[in-house]
N, C-alpha and C positions, 0 to 999 in steps of 0.2 A: 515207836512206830516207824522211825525215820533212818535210818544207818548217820546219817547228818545231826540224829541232838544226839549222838554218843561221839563222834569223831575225834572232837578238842580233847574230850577225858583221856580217849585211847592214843591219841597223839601225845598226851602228858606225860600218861605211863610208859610209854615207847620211848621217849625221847632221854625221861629220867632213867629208866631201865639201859639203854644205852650209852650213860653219859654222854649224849649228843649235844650240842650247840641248837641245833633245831630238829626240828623234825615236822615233817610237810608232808602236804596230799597234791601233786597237781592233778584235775582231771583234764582228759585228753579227749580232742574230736577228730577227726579227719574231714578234711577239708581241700579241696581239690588235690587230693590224692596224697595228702600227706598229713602227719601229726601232728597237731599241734595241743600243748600243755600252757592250761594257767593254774596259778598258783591260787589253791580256795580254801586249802584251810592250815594254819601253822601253830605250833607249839615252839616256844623260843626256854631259852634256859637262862636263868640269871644272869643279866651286866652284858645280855645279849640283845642288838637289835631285830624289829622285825626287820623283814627281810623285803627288798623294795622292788623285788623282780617279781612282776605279775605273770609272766610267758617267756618263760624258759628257752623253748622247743620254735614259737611260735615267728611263722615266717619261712621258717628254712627246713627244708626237708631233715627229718632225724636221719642223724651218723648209722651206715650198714650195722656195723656192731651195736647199735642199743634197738633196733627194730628186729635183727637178729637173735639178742639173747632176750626182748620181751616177749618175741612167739613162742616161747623155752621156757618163758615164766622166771628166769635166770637174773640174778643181782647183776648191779654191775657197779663198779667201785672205781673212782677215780681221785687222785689227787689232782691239784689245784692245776701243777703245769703241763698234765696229761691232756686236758680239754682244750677243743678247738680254739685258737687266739681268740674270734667272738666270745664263746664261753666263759675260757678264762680271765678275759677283761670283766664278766658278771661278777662271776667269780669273785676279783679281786674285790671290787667293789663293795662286794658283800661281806667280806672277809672272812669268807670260806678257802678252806686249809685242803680239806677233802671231802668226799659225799659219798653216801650209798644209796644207790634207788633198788625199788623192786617194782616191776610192772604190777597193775592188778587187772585181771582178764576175768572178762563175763565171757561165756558163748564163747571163751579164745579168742574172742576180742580184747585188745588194751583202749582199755576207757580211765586208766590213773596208774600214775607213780605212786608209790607211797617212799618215805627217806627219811633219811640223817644225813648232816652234815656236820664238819665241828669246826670251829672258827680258832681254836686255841691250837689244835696239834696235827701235821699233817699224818696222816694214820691210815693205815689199812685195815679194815672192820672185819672182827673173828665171825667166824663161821655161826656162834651163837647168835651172834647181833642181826646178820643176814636172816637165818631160819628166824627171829621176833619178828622181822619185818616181810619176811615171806608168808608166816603163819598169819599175821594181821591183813596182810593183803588178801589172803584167799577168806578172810570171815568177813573183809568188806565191798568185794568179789561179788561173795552169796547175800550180803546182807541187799545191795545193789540190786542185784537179779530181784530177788523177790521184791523188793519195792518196785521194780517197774512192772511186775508179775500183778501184783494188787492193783496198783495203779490203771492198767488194761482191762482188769475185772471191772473197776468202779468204772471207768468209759464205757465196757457192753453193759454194765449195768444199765447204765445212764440213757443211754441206746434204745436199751428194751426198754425204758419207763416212757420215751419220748414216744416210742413207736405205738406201746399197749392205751399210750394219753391219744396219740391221734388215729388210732383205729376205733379207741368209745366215745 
């Protein structure tokens, strides 16, 4: 029913599929004119912790270049000492080495990252690994759209039941 009771499984298979460290969903709002991502749903890999950063993003306007290549739909891949000193202090912390995000766009809107990161090897993620996590973005994309699509339905539903109750 929900794109949410599948996510964990398809975040498993992603994560093991790309031998990643983790693999995460943050969803994203805007918010006086900017982006911000929290962290809601993670898949971690063996002798791995969870990860203790809730918002990512949140607070500070997103870097040109990732609001840039999310209207693009475009990966973007960073290793650890690539990211803004803020970041890469998360970063450390977390003990992520590198990471790869993919926007996920409703309507061309970015409403979520979907990622890997890997805690063991700083690395640059092959082109396979990006198109798994580009292809999962855009089925959770659609899967997204039509749950708010239903969602609207059961509200006019609810609408006309309230309206056809107070007009007999």
């Amino acid at each position: 029913d929900s794109w949410r009771d599948a996510i964990d499984d398809l975040l498993a298979l992603l994560g093991r599929a790309g031998a990643a460290s983790r693999c995460w969903l943050f969803e994203c709002e805007e918010v006086d004119g900017e982006i911000r991502s929290t962290l809601t749903h993670e898949w971690v890999g063996p002798g791995v912790t969870r990860s203790r950063v809730e918002a990512f993003w949140t607070d500070s306007v997103v870097p040109p270049p990732v609001v840039e290549a999310s209207t693009h739909g475009r990966p973007l891949q960073f290793l650890r000492e690539e990211l803004p000193r803020e970041r890469a202090a998360i970063a450390t912390a977390e003990g992520t080495l590198s990471l790869v995000c993919v926007p996920v766009l409703v309507d061309g809107r970015l409403v979520a990252y979907l990622g890997y990161d890997d805690c063991e090897t700083p690395r640059r993620w092959s082109h396979a690994e990006e198109e798994a996590l580009r292809t999962a973005a855009s089925v959770i994309g659609s899967s997204m759209q039509r749950a708010r699509g239903l969602e609207m339905a059961r509200r006019r539903e609810r609408m006309l039941v309230a309206v056809a109750a107070a007009a007999g």
